[in-house]
DSSP file (Angstrom, degrees, kcal/mol; ACC not computed):
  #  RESIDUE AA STRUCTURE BP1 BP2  ACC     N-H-->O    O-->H-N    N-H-->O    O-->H-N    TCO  KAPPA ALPHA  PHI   PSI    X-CA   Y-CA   Z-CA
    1    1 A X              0   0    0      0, 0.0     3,-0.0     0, 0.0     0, 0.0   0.000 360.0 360.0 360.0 144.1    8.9    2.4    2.3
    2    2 A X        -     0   0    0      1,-0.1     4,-0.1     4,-0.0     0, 0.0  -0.002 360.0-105.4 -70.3-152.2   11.0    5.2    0.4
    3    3 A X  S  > S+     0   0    0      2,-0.1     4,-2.5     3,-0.1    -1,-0.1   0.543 121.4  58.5 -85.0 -43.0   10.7    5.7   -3.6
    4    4 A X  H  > S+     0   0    0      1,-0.2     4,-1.0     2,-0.2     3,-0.2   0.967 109.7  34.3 -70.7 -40.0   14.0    4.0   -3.7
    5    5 A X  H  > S+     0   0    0      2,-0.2     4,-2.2     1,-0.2     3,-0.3   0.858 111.6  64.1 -82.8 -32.8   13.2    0.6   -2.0
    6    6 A X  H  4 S+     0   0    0      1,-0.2    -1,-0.2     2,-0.2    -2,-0.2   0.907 113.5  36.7 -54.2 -41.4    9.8    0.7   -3.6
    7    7 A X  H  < S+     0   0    0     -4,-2.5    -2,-0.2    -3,-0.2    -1,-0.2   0.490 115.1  47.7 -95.6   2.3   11.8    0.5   -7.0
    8    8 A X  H  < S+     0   0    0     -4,-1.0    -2,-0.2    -3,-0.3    -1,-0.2   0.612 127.8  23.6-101.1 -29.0   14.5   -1.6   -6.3
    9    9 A X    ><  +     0   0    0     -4,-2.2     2,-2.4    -5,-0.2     3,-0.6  -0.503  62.9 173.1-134.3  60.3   11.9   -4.5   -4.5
   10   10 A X  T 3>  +     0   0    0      1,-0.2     4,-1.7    -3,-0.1    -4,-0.1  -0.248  24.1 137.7 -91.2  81.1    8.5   -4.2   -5.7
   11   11 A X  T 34  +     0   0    0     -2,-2.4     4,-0.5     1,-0.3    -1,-0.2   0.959  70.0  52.1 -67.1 -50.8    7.0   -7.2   -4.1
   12   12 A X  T X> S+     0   0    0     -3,-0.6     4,-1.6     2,-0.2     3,-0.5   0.807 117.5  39.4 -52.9 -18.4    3.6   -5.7   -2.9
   13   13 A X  H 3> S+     0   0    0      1,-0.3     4,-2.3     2,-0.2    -1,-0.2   0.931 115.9  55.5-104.1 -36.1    2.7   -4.1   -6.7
   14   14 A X  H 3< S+     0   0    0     -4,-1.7    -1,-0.3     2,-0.2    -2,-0.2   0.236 108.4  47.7 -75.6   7.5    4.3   -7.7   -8.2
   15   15 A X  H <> S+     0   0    0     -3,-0.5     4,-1.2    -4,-0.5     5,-0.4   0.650 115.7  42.4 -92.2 -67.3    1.7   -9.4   -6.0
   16   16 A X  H >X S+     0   0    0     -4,-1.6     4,-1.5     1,-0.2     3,-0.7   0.851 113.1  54.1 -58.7 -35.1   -1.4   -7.0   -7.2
   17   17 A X  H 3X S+     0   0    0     -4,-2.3     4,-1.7     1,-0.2     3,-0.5   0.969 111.1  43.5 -30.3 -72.5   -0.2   -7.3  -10.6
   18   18 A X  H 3> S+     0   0    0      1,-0.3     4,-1.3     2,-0.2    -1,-0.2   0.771 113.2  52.4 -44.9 -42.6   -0.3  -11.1  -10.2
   19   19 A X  H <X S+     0   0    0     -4,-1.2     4,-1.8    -3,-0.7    -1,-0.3   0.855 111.3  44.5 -85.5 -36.2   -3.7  -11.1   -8.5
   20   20 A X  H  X S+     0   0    0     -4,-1.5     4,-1.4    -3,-0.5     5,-0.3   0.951 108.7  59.0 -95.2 -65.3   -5.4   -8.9  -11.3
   21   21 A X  H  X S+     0   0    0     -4,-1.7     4,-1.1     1,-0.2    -1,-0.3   0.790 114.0  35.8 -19.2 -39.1   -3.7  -11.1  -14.1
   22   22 A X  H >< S+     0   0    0     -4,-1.3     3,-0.7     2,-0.2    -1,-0.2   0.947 118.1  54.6 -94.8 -34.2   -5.4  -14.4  -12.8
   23   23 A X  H >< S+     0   0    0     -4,-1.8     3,-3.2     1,-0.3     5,-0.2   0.872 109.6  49.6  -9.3 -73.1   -8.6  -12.2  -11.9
   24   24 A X  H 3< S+     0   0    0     -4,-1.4    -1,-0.3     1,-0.3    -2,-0.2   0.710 107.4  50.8 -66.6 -33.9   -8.6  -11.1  -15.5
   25   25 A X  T << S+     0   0    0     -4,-1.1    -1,-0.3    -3,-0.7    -2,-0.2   0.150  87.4 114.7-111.2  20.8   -8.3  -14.4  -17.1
   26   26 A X  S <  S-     0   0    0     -3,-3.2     6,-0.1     2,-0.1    -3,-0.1  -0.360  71.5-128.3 -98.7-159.6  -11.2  -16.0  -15.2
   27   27 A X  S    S+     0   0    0     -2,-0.1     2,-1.1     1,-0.1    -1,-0.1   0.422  85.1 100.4-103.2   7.9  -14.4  -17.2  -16.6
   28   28 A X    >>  -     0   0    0     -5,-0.2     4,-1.3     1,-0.1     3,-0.8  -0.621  61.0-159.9 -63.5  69.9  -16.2  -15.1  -13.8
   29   29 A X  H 3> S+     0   0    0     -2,-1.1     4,-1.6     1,-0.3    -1,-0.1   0.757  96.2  54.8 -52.5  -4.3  -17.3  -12.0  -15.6
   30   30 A X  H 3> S+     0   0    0      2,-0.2     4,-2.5    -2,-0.2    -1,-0.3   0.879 108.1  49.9 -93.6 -54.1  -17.5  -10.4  -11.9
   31   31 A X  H <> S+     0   0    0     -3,-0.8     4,-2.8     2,-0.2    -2,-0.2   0.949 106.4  57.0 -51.5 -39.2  -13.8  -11.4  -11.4
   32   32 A X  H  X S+     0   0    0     -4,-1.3     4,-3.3     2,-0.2    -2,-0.2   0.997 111.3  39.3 -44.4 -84.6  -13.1   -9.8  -14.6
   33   33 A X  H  X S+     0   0    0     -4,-1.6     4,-1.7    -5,-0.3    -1,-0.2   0.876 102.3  66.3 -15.6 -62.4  -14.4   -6.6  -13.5
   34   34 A X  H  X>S+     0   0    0     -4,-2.5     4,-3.9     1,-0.3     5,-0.6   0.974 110.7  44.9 -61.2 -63.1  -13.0   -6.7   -9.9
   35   35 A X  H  X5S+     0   0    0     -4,-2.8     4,-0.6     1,-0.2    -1,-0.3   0.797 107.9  49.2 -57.9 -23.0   -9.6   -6.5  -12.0
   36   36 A X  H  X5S+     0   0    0     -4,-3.3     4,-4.4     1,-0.2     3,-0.3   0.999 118.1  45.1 -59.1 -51.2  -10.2   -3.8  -14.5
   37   37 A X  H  X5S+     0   0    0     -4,-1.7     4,-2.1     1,-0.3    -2,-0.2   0.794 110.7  51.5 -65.8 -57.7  -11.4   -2.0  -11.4
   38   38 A X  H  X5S+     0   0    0     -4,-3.9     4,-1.1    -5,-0.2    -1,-0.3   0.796 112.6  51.4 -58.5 -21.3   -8.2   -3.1   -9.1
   39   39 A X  H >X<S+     0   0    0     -5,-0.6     4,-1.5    -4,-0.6     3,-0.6   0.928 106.0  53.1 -86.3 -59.1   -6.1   -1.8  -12.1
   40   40 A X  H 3< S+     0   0    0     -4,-4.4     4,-0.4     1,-0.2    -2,-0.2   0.885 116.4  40.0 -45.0 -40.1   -8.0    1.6  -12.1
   41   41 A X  H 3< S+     0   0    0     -4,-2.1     4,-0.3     1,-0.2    -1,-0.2   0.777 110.6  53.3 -91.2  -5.2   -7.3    2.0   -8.7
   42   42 A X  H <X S+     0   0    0     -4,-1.1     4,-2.7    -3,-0.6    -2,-0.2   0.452  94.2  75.3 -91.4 -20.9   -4.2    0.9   -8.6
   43   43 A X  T  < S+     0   0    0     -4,-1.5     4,-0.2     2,-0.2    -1,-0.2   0.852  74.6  71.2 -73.7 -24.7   -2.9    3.3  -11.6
   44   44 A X  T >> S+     0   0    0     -4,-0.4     3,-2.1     2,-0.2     4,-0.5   0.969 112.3  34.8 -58.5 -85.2   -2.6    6.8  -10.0
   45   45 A X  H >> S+     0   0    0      1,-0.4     4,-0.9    -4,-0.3     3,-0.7   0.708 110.0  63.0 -75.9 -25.0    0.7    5.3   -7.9
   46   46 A X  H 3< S+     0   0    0     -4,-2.7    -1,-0.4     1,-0.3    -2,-0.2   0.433 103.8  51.3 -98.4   9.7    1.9    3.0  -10.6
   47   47 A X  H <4 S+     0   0    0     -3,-2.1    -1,-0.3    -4,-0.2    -2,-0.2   0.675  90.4  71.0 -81.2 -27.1    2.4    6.1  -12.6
   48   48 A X  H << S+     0   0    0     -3,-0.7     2,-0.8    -4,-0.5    -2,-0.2   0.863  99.0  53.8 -54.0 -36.8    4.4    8.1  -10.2
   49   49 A X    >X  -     0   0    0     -4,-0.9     3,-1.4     1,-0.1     4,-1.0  -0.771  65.0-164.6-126.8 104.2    7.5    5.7  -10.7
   50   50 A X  H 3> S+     0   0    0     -2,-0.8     4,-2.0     1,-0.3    -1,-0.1   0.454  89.1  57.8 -48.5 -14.8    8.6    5.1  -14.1
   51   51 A X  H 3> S+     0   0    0      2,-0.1     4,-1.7     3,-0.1    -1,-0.3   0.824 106.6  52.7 -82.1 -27.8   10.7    2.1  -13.4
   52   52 A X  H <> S+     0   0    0     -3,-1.4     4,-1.9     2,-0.2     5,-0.3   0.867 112.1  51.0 -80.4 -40.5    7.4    0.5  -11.9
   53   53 A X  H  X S+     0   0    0     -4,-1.0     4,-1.7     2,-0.2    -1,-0.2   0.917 108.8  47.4  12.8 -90.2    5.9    1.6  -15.4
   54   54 A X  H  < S+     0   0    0     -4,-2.0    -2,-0.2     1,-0.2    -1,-0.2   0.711 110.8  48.9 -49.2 -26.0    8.5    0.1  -17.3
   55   55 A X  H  < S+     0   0    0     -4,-1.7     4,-0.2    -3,-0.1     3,-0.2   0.929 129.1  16.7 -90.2 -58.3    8.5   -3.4  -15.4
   56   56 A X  H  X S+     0   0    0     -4,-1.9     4,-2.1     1,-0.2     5,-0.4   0.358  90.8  97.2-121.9  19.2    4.3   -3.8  -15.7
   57   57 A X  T  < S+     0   0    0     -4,-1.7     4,-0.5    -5,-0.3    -1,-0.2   0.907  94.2  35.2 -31.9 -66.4    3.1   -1.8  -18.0
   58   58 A X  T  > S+     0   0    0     -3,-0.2     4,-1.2     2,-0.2    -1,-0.2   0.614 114.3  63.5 -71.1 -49.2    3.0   -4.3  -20.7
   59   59 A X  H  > S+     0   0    0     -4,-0.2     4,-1.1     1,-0.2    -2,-0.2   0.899 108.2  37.0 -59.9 -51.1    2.1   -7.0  -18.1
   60   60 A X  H  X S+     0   0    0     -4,-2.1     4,-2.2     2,-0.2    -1,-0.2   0.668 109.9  63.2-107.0 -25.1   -1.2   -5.5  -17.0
   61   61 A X  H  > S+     0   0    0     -4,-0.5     4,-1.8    -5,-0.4     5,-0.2   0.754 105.3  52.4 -71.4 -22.8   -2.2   -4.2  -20.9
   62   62 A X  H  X S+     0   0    0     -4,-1.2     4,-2.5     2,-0.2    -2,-0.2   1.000 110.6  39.5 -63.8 -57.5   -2.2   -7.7  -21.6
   63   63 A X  H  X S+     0   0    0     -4,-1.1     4,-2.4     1,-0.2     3,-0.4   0.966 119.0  51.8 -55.0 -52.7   -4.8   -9.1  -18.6
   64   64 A X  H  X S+     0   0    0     -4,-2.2     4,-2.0     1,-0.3     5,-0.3   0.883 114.6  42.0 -78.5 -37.7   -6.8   -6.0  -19.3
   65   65 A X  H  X S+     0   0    0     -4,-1.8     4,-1.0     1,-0.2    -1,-0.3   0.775 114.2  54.2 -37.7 -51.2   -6.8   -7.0  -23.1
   66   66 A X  H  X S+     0   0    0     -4,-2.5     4,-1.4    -3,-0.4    -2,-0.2   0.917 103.2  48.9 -56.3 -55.9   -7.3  -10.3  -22.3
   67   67 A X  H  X S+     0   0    0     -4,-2.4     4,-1.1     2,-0.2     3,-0.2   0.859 109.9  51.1 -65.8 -31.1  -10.3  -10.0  -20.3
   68   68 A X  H  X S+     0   0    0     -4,-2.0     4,-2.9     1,-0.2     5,-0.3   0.834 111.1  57.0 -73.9 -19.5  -12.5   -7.5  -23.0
   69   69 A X  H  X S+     0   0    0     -4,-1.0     4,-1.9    -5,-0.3    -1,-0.2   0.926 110.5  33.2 -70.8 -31.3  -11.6  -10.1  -25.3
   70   70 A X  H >< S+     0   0    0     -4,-1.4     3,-1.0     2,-0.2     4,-0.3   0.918 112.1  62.7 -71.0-110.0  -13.0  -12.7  -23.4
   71   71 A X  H 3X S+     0   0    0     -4,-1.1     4,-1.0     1,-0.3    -2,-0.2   0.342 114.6  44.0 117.5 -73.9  -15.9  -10.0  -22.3
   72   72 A X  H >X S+     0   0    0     -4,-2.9     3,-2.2     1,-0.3     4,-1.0   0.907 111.0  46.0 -44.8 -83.0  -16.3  -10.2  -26.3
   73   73 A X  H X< S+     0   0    0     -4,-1.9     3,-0.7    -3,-1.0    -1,-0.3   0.713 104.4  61.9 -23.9 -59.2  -16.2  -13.3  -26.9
   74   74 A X  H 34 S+     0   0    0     -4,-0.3    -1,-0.3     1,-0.2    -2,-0.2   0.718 101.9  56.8 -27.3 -52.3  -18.6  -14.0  -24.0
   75   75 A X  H <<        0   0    0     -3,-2.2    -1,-0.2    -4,-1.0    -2,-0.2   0.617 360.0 360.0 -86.0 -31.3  -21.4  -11.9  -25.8
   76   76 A X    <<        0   0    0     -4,-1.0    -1,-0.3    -3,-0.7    -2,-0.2   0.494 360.0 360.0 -65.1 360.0  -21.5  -13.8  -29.0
């Protein structure tokens, strides 16, 4: 796939996005992980294209947010 089709139809990153959102919000602390971890690797390319940025940026700060909070929570 070019840069252009990548940013006009990004099903494949809107799938890992999806996966590491329900990931992040289970009660697994090992799922939990597995997503920070899918997000880490996943962040080198999702930086290269600023519209892909702009679109889940926001999306993925949430899950990751979500899950230390739960993390937290977890430990009390």
């Amino acid at each position: 796939m070019t840069d252009k089709e990548i940013e006009e139809n990004p099903v494949n990153i809107k799938s890992l996005v999806r996966r590491i959102e329900s990931n992040s919000n289970h009660p697994d602390p090992f799922k939990r992980l597995s997503s920070v971890l899918c997000f880490n690797k996943i962040f080198a390319v999702l930086r290269e294209f600023d519209p892909l940025v702009d679109r889940f940026c926001l999306e993925i700060c949430y899950s990751v947010l979500q899950s230390l909070k739960m993390c937290y929570d977890q430990l009390e």
